[in-house]
C-alpha positions in Angstrom: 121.6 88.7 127.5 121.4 92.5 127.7 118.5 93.8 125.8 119.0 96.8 123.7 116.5 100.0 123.9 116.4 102.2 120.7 118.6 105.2 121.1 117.3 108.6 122.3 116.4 110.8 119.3 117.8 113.7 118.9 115.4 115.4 116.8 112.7 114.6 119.0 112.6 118.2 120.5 110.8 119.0 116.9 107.9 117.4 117.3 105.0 118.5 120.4 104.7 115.1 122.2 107.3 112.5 123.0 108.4 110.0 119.8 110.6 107.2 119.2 113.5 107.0 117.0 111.3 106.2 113.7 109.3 109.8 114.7 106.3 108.1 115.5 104.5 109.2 118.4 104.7 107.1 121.4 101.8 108.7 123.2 98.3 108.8 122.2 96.7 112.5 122.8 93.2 112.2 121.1 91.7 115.3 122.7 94.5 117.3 120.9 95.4 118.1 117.6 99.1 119.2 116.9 101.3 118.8 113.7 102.0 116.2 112.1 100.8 113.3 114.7 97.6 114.1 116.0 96.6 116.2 113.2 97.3 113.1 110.8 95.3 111.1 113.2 92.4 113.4 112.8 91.9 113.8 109.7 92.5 110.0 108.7 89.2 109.3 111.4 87.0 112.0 109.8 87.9 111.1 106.0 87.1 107.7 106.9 83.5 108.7 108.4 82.5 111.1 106.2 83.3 107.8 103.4 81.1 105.5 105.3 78.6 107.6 105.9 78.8 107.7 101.7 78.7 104.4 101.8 76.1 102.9 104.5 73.7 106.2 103.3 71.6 104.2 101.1 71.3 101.4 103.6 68.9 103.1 106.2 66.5 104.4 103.0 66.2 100.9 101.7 62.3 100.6 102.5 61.9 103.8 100.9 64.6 103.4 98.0 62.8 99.5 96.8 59.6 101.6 96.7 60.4 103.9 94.5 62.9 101.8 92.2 60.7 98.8 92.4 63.6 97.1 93.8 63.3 93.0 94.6 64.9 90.7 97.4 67.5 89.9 94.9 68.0 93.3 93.7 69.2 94.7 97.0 70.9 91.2 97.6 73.1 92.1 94.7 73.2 96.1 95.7 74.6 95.1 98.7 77.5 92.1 97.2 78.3 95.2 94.8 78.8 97.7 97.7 81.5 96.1 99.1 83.1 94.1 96.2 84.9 96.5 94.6 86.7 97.7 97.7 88.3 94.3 97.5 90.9 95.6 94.8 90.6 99.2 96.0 92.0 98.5 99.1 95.2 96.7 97.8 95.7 99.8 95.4 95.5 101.9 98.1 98.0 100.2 100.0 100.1 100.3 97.0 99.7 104.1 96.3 100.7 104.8 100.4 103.4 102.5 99.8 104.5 104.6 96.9 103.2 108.4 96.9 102.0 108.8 100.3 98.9 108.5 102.3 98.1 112.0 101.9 97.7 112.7 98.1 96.3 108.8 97.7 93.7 109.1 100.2 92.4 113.0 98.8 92.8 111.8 95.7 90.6 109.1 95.9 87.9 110.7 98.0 87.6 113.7 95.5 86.8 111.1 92.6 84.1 109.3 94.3 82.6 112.1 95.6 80.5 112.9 92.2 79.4 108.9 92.3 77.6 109.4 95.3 76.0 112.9 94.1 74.6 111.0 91.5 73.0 108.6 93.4 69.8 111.2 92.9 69.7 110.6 90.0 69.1 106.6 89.7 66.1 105.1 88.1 66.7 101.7 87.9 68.1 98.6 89.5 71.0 98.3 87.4 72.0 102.4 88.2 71.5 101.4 91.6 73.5 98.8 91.6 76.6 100.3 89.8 76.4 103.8 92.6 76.7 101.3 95.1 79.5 99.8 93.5 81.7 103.2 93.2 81.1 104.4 95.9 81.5 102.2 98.6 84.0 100.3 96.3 86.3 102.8 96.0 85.9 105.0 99.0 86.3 102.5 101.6 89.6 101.8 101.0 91.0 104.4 103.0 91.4 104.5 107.3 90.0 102.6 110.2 89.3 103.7 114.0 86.4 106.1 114.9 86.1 106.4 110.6 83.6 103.5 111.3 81.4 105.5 113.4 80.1 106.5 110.2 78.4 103.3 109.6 76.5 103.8 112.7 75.7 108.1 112.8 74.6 107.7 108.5 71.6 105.1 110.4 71.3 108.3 112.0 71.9 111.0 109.5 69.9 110.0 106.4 66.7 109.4 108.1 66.7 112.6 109.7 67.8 114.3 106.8 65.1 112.6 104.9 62.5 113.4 107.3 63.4 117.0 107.0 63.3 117.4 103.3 60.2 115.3 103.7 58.0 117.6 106.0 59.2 120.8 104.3 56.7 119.6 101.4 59.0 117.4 99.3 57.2 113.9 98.4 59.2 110.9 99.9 61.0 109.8 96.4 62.0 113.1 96.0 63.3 113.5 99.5 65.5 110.8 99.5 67.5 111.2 96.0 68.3 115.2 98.0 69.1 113.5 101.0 72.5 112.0 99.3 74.0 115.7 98.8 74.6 115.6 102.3 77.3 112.9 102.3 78.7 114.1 99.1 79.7 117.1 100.8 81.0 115.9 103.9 83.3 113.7 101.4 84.1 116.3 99.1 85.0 118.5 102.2 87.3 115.6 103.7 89.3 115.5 100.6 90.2 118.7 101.0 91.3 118.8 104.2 93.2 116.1 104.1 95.2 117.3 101.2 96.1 120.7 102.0 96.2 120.2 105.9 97.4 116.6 105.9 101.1 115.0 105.5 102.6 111.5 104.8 105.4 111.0 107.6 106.3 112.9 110.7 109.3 114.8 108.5 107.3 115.6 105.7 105.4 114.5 102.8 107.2 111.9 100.3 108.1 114.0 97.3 109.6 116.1 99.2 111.9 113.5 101.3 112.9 111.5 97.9 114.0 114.3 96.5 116.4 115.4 99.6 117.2 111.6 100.0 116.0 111.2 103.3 113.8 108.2 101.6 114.6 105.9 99.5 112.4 105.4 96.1 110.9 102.3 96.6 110.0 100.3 93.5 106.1 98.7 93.0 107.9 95.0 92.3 109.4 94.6 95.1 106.5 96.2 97.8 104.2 94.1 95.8 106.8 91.1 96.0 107.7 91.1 100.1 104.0 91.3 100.8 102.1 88.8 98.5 105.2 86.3 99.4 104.6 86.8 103.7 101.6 83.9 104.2 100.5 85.9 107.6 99.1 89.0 105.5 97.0 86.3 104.0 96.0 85.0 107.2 95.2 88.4 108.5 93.2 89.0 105.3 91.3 85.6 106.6 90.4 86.3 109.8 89.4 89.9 108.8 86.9 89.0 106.5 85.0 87.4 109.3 85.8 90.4 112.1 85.4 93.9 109.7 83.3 91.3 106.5 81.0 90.8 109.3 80.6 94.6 110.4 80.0 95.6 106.8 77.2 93.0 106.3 75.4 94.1 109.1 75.7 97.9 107.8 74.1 96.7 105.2 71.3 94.6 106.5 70.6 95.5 109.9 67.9 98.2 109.8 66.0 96.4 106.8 66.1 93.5 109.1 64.2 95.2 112.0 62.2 97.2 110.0 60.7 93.6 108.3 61.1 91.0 111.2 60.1 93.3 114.3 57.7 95.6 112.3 59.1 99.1 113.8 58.9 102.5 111.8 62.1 103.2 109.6 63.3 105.7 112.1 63.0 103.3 115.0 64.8 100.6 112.5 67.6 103.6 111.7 68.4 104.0 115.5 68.8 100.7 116.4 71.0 100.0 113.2 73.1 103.4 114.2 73.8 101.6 117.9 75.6 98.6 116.1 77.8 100.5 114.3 78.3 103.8 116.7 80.1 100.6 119.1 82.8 101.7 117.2 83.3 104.6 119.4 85.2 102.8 122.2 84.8 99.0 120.6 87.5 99.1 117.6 90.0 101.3 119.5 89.2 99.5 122.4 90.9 96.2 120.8 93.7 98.2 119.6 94.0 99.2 123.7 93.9 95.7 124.5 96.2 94.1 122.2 98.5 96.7 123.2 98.3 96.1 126.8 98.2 92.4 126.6 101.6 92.8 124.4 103.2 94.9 126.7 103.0 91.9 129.1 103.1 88.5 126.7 104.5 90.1 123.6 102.7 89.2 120.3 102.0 85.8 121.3 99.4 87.7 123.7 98.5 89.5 121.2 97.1 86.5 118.7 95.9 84.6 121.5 93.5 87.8 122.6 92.2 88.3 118.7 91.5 84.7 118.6 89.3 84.6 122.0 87.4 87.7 121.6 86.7 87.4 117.9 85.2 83.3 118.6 83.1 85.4 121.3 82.0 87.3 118.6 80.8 84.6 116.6 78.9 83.0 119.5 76.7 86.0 120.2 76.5 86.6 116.2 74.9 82.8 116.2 72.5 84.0 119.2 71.5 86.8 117.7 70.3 85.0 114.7 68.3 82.7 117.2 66.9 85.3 119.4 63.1 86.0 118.3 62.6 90.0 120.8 63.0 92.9 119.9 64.5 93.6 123.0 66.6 90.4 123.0 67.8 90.7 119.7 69.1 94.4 120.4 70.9 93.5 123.5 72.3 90.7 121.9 73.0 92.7 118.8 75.1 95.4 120.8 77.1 92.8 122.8 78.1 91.5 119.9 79.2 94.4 118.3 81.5 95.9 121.0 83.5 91.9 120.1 83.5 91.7 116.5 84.8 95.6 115.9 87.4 94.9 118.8 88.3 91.7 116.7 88.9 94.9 114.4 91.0 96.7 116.3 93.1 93.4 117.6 94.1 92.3 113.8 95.7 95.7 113.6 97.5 95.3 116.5 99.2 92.6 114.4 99.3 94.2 111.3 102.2 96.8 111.3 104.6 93.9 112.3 104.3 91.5 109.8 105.8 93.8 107.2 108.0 96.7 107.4 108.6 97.2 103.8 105.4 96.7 102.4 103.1 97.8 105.1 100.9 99.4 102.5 100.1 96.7 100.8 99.9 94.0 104.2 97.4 96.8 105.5 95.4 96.3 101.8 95.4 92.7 101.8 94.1 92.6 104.8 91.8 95.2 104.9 90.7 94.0 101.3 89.9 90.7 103.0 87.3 92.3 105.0 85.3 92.8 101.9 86.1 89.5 100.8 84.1 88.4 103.7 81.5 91.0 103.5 81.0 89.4 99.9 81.0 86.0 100.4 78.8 86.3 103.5 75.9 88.0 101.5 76.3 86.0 98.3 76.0 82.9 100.5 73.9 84.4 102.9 71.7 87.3 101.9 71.0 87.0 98.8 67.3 86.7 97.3 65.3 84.2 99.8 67.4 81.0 100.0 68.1 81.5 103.9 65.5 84.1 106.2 67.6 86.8 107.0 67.9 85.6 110.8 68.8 82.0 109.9 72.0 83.8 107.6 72.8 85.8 110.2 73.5 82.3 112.8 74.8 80.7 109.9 77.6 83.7 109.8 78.3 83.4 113.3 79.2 79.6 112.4 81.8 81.2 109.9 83.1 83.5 112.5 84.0 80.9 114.3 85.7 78.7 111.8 87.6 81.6 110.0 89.2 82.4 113.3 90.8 79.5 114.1 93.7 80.3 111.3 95.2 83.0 113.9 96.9 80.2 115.4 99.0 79.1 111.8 100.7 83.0 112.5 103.9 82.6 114.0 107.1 85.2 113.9 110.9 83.4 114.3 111.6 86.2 116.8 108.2 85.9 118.9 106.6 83.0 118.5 103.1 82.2 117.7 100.3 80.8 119.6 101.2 77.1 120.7 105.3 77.7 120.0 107.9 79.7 121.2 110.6 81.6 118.9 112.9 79.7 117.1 115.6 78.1 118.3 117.9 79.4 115.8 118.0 82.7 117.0 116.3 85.1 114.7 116.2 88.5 116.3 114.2 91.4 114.9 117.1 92.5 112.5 116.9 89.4 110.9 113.4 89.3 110.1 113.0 92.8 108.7 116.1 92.7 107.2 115.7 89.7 105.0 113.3 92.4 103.1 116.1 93.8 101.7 118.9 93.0 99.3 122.7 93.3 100.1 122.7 96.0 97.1 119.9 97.9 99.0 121.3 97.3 102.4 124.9 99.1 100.9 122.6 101.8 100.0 121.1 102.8 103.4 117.2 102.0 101.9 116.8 99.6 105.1 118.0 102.2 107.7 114.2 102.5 108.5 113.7 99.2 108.9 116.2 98.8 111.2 114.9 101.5 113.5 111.6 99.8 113.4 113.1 96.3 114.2 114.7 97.8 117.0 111.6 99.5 118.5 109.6 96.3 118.1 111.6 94.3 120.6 108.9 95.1 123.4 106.8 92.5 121.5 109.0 90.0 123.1 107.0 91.1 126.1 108.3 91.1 129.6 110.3 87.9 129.1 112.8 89.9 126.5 115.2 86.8 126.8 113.0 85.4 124.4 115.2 86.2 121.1 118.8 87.4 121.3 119.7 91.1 119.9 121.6 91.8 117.1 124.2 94.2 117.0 124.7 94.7 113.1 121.9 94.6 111.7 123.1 91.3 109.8 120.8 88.2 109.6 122.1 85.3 111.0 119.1 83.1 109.7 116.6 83.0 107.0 113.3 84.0 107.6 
């Protein structure tokens, strides 16, 4: 059966590098930064850093920061559950709101409120103020981008001890010096906001207001976006194996340099660098996985795709139970940055899957599972790192343990049109049209709100892989199954 390509666009002359009929980019130019693509992908890295480098700031200044607020094991233990709690529900609103009013005024939106949570991070005296900064900010400000934007869990390791060090030695004492060290990532995140709302926009064509008014996109309603994702069991799944990829990556921002600043006895800047290596990975690790899953796809469709998550994020879990058992310094930081570059390309791999399970309700799919990270994150520290049950090395081979289990779901994910991991597509038929199309009603279809959908179903036949006699192509648009 012939395979159908998507149709030449003839718009596409608007836009400075090549797209596909959709007007998304079909090249990836990183080292450039034109309107709307590249720009959009610039600015939604950066936001993201400058927010974790909000968030993960008070991580670094921990030995300094129990000093001074008299802070106990359990204290920090809940600090730390609190930090990335919250996100949990500000993820799946922030979905929501991109599903809704666009990325652009949710995102600057967001990131302008929180910013005045982490400038009065100064001002904390107690464990409970402590607690509840830690709370807003990382809670609500981490709900926003992915990619190099998690570099800034690595470079704050970096940042805030330098910056603390220099307030330090200019004759500040050190519990002043820390408390004016958090101005610094308020700035950058109050700076972000900014740009992203007057320099950013929500779709190649423009930004949503402006297209629902001219009718060039349809006004979706929060029902049924909320509906077609909670109702799509492989968002869940996602959401799963997440928790125990980007859960994972979190908990170590938040215990790492603590840990070899106690265990190994080094200084607090030695502990800061070798916690900034974990998470600077991300440089090449998390888009690395996004590289991969795309080139295994291009050759075994998704079913390469799942297969790829679930084998390098189980290798992730096997050097995460080694680096609990490792007792070097050196050991444990080779160990620690080998693991790394596997669980943040276990990252980068789920979100080679996301975009496809949903087409509709993207937003919210990217919330769920981004708010199952966090989820992990929570669980892992409550179970974990919290007060002195475990020693922090023992927690951290006991997480390992749950890398491992939480990533055997991938294998219950399976598409009608692709397949899954042990099965092929289904011998009814589905094609592409019928799986994004049973999204929408006949009363919606006769209104032209699933023309987008179509365009994407039709550019996501290459997950069929080279063997596109996998699924038959539809002609109409019409289902002819259920999905």
């Amino acid at each position: 059966m012939e395979n159908s390509q998507p149709s030449p666009n003839p718009n596409s002359e608007k836009f400075p590098i090549p797209v596909d009929s959709e007007h998304k980019a079909t090249v990836f130019r990183p080292f450039s930064a034109p309107a709307p693509h590249m720009r959009a992908f610039h600015l939604a890295w950066f936001s993201f850093f400058c927010c974790f480098v909000s968030s993960f700031a008070a991580p670094p200044l921990l030995p300094v920061i129990r000093d001074n607020l008299n802070l106990t094991a359990t204290d920090i233990g809940n600090a730390g559950i609190a930090a990335v709690s919250g996100a949990m529900f500000a993820r799946i609103v922030m979905g929501t709101a991109c599903d809704l009013f666009g990325p652009r005024l949710a995102s600057a939106s967001l990131i302008l409120a929180t910013a005045p949570v982490v400038f009065c991070t100064a001002m904390v005296n107690s464990a409970v103020s402590f607690l509840l900064v830690r709370f807003f900010t990382v809670g609500t400000a981490n709900g926003v981008s992915g990619g190099w934007g998690n570099l800034g869990g690595g470079a704050t390791q970096l940042i805030m001890p330098l910056v603390f060090d220099l307030i330090h030695t200019t004759g500040a004492v050190k519990f002043t010096a820390w408390r004016i060290a958090f101005f610094i990532p308020a700035l950058m995140q109050t700076f972000s906001a900014f740009a992203v709302f007057f320099l950013g926009q929500d779709l190649p064509d423009g930004n949503f207001a402006a297209l629902k008014k001219s009718g060039a996109k349809e006004k979706d309603t929060f029902k049924d976006v909320l509906y077609h994702a909670v109702t799509n069991y492989r968002g869940w799944v996602l959401a799963l194996t997440y928790g125990y990829c980007f859960g994972v990556e979190l908990t170590i921002d938040n215990i790492i340099a603590q840990y070899f600043y106690d265990r190994f006895n080094v200084n607090l800047y030695t502990a800061g660098i070798i916690a900034a290596s974990f998470g600077l990975c991300n440089l090449f690790s998390r888009p690395g996985g996004g590289i991969l899953s795309d080139v295994v796809a291009s050759r075994f469709g998704m079913r390469g795709r799942l297969w790829t998550l679930w084998v390098v994020q189980s290798l992730g879990g096997l050097f995460c139970v080694l680096l609990g058992r490792v007792g070097s310094l050196s050991g444990s930081v080779a160990v620690m940055l080998v693991f790394s570059v596997f669980v943040q390309a276990a990252c980068g791999l789920t979100f080679g899957v996301v975009p496809f399970v949903s087409r509709r309700s993207l937003g919210i799919i990217s919330g769920m599972t981004g708010g199952g990270g966090n989820v992990g994150a929570v669980l892992t520290q409550v179970i974990f790192f919290r007060g002195s049950r475990f020693k922090t090395e023992t927690g951290i081979t006991l997480m390992g343990v749950m890398i491992l289990c939480c990533a055997l779901p991938t294998a219950l994910i399976s598409f009608p049109q692709w397949g899954g991991m042990f099965c092929g597509p289904s011998s009814k038929g589905a094609t592409e049209e019928d799986y994004y199309m049973s999204e929408w009603s006949s009363g919606e279809k006769e209104k032209g709100f699933h023309q987008a959908s179509l365009k994407f179903a039709d550019n996501s036949r290459r997950e069929r892989g080279r063997r596109i006699e996998s699924a038959p192509s539809s002609s109409d648009g019409t289902p002819s199954a259920r999905v």
